[in-house]
One Martini backbone bead per residue (centre of mass of N, CA, C, O) as a GRO file, in nm:
protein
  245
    1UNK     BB    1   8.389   6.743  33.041
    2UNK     BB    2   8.631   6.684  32.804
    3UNK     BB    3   8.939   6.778  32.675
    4UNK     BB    4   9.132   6.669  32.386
    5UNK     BB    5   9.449   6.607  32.242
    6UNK     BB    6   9.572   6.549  31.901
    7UNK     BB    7   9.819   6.350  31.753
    8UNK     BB    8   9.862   6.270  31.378
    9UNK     BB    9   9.896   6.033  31.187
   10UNK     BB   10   9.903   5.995  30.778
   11UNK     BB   11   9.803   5.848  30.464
   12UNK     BB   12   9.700   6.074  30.205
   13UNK     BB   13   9.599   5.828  29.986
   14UNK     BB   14   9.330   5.688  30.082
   15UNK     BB   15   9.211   6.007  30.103
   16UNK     BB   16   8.992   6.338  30.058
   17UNK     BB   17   9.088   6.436  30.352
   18UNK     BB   18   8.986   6.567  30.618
   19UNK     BB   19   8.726   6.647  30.513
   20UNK     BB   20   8.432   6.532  30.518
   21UNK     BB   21   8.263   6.333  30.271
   22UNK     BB   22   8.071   6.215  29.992
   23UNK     BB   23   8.326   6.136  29.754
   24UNK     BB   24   8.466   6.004  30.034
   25UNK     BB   25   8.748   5.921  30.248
   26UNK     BB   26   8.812   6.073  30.553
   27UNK     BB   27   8.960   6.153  30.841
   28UNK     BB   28   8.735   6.257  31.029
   29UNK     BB   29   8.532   5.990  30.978
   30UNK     BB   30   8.731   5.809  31.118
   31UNK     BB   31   8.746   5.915  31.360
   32UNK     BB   32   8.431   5.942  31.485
   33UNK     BB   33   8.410   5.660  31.474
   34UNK     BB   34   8.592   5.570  31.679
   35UNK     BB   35   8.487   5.745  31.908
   36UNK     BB   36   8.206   5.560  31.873
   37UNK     BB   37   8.373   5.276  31.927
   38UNK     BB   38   8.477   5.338  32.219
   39UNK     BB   39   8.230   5.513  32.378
   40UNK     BB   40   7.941   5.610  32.193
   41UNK     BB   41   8.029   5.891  32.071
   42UNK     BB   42   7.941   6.198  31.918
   43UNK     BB   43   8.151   6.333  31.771
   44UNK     BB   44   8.314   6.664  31.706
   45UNK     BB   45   8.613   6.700  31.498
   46UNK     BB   46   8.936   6.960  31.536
   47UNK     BB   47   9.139   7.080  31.347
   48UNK     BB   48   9.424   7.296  31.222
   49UNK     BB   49   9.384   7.118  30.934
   50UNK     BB   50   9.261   7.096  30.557
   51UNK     BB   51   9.387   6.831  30.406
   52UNK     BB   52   9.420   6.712  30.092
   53UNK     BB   53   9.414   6.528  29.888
   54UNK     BB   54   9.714   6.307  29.926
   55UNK     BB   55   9.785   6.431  30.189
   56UNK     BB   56   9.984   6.438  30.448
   57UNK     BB   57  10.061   6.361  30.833
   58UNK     BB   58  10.259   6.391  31.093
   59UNK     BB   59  10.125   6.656  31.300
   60UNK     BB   60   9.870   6.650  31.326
   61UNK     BB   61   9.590   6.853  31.497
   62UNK     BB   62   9.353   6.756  31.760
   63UNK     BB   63   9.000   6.784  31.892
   64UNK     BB   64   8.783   6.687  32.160
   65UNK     BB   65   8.493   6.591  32.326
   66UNK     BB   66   8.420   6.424  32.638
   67UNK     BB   67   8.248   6.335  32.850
   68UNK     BB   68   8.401   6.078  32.981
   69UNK     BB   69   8.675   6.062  33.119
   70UNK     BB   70   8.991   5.965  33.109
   71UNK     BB   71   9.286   5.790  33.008
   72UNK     BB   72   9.499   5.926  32.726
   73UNK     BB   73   9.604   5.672  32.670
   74UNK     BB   74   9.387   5.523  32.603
   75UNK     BB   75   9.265   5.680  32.386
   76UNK     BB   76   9.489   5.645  32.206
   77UNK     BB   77   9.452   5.326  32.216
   78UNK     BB   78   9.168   5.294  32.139
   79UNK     BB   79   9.163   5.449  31.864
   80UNK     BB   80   9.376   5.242  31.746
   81UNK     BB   81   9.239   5.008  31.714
   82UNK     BB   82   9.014   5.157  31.539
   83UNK     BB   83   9.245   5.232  31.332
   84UNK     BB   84   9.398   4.959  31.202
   85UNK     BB   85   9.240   4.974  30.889
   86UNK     BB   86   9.395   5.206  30.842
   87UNK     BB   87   9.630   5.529  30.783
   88UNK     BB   88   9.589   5.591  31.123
   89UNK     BB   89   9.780   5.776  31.367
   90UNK     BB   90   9.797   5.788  31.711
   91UNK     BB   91  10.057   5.959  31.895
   92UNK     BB   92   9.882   6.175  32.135
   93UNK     BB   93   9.704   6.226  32.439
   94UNK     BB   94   9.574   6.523  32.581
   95UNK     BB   95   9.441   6.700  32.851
   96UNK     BB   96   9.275   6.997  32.807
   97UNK     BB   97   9.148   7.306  32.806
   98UNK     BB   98   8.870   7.492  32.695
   99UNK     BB   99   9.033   7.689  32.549
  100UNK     BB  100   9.155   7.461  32.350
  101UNK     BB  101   9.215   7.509  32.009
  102UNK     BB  102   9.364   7.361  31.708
  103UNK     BB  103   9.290   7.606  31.523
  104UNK     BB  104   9.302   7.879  31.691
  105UNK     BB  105   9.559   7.824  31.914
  106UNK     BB  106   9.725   7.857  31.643
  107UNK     BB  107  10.037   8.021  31.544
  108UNK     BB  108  10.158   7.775  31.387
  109UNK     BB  109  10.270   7.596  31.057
  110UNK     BB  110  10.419   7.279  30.929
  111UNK     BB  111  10.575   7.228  30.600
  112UNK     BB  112  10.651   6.964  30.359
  113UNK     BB  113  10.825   6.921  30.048
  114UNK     BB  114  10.853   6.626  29.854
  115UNK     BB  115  11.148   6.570  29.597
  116UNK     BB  116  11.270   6.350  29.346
  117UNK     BB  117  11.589   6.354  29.166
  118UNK     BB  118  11.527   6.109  28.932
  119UNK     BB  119  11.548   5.910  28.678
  120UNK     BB  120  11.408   5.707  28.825
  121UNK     BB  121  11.125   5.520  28.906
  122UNK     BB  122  10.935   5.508  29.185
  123UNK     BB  123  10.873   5.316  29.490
  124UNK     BB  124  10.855   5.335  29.791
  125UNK     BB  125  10.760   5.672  29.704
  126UNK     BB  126  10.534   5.591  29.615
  127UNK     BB  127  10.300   5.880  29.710
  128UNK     BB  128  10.559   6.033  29.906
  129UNK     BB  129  10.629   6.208  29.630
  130UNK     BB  130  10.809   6.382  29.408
  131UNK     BB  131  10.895   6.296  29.083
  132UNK     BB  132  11.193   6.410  28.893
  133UNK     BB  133  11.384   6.304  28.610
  134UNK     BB  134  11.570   6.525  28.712
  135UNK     BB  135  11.792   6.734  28.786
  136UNK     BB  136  11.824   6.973  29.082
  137UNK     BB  137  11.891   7.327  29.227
  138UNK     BB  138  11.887   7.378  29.532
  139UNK     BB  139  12.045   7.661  29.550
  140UNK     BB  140  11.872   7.802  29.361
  141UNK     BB  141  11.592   7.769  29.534
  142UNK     BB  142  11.703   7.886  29.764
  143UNK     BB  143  11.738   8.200  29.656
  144UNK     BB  144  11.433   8.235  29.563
  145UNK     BB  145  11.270   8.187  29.816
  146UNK     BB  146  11.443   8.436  29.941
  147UNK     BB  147  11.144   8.627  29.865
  148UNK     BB  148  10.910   8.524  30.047
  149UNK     BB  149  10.935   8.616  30.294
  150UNK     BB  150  10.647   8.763  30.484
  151UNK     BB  151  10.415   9.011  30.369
  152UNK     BB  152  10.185   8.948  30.115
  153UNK     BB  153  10.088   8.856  29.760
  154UNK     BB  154  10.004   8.526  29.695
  155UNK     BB  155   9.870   8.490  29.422
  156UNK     BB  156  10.076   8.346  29.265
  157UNK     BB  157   9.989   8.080  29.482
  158UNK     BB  158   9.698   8.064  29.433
  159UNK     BB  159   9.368   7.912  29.420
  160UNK     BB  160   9.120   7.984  29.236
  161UNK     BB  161   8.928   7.865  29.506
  162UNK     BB  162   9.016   8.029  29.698
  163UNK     BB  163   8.832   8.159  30.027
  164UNK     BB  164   9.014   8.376  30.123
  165UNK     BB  165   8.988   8.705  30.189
  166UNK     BB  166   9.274   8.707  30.114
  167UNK     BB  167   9.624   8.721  29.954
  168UNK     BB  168   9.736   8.824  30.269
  169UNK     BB  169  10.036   8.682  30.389
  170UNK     BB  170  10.253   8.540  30.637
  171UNK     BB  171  10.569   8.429  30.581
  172UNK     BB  172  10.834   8.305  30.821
  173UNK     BB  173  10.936   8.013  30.657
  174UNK     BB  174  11.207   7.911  30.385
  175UNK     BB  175  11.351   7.583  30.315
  176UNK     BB  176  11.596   7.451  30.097
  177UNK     BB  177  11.698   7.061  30.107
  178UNK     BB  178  11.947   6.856  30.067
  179UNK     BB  179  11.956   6.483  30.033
  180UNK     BB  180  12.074   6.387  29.779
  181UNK     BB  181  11.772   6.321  29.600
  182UNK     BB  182  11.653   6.487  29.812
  183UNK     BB  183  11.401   6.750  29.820
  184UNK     BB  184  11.347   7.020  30.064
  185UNK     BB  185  11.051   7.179  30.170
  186UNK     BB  186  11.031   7.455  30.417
  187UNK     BB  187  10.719   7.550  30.614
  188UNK     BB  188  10.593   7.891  30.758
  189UNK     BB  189  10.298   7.971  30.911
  190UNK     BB  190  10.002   8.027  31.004
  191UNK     BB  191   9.900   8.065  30.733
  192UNK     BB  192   9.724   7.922  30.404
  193UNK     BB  193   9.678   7.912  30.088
  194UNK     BB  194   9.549   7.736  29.858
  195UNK     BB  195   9.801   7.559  29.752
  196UNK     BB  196  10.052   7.706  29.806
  197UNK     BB  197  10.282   7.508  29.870
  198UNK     BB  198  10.298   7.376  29.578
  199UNK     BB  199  10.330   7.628  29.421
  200UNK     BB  200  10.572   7.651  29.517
  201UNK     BB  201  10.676   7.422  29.424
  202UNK     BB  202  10.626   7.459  29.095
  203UNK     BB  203  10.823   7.689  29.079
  204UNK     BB  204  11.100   7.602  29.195
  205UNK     BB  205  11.114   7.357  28.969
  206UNK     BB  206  11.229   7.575  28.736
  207UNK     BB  207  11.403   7.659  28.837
  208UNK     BB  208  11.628   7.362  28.890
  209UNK     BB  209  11.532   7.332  28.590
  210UNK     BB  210  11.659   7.617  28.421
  211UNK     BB  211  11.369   7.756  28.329
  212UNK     BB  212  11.427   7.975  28.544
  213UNK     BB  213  11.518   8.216  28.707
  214UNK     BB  214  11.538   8.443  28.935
  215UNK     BB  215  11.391   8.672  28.784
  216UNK     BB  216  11.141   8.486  28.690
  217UNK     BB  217  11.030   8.422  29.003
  218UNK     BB  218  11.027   8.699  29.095
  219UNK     BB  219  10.835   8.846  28.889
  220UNK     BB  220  10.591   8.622  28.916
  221UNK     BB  221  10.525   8.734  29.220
  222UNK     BB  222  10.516   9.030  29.153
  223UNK     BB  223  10.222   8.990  29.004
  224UNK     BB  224   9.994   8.853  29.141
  225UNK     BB  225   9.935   8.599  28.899
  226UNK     BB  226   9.897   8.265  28.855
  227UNK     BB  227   9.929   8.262  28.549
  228UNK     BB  228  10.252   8.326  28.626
  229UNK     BB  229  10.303   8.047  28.732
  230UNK     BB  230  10.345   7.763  28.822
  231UNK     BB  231  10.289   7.450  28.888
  232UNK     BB  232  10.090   7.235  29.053
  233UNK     BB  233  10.244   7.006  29.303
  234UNK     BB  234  10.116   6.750  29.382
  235UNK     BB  235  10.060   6.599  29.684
  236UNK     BB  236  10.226   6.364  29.791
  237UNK     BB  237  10.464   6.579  29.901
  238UNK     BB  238  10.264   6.659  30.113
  239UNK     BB  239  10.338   6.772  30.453
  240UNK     BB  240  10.212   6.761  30.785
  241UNK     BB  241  10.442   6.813  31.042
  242UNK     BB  242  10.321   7.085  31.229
  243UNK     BB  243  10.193   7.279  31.548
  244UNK     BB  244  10.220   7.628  31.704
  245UNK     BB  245  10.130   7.726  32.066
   0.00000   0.00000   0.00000
């Protein structure tokens, strides 16, 4: 038995996410798929993270384990082959040890959110980006932003159905970062609560578009308090983009 370590990218629009589903296509059923076109084998595939409905993945991790060990580039190239009909690509494939798990042995996860501020509506972006069709102010959001990192209560940006037992998580760090037209919301923490970071989006576009102060963000978050924060941010926006072991 050999254990397989796989980076991912995917475009999660015509998926329901990473985890396979009854009401549509994940990403997990095309990989177990894959590998069981390669090799014959059933496995269960495990992920670093479970991407929602429409979330894209530049450096998704998982790992499989393969009876009949093989050469890491072949696996990699068997399994795009077999991907080729999809918008999944395997960046790279790495035989680790057994003690090794993509959930479990990561320390860290790195996601980005896409926002474009501009007039016109989006063509070769859409479906890849949030649109928001107003100039947005990135050093307010920044601004903003720095009350966010630490251990804290983030309720007001949890998602009334998410399943984790406590609202208090550790963010490491969140940077607002603007490049012309688009807007880049970067976050690390170990782990996040469902829809976290969208509504992190969401929030700080309130900032942007001077609908928000700075104290009305600040007061917002330390309420704990959902029905108090600003709007769920699309998923097109969010992009899985690291895990650190």
């Amino acid at each position: 038995m050999q254990r397989y370590k796989l980076v991912i990218e995917y475009d999660g629009g015509g998926f329901v996410g990473w985890q396979r589903q009854k009401n549509g296509l994940g990403v997990q059923q095309c990989m177990e798929e894959a590998v069981a076109n390669f090799c014959g084998e059933q496995v269960t595939i495990f992920a670093a993270g479970r991407t929602d409905t429409g979330v894209h993945a530049l450096g998704q991790v998982a790992h499989i384990d393969l009876e009949k060990a093989t050469n890491s580039d072949k696996v990699r190239d068997a399994l795009n082959h077999h991907l080729k009909d999809v918008a999944i690509s395997v960046l790279s494939a790495e035989a680790v040890d057994d003690d090794f798990h993509a959930r479990f042995s990561a320390q860290q996860r790195a996601y980005v959110y896409r926002i474009i501020s501009r007039r016109s509506p989006l063509t070769i972006e859409r479906g890849r980006a949030w649109w928001v069709p107003v100039k947005l102010d990135a050093e307010a959001m920044q601004k903003a932003a720095e009350v966010l990192p630490g251990k804290h209560d983030f309720s007001t940006f949890r998602a009334a159905n998410c399943q984790s037992d406590s609202p208090f998580k550790t963010l490491d760090d969140i940077q607002v970062e603007q490049e012309g037209e688009e807007i880049r919301i970067h976050v690390r923490a170990r782990s996040f609560l469902y829809h976290q970071v969208r509504n992190f989006a969401g929030s700080l576009k309130l900032v942007g578009e001077g609908r928000w102060s700075f104290e009305d963000f600040k007061s917002a978050f330390e309420a704990a308090d959902r029905t108090k924060g600003g709007p769920t941010a699309p998923p097109e926006g969010l992009y899985f983009t690291e895990v650190i072991y």
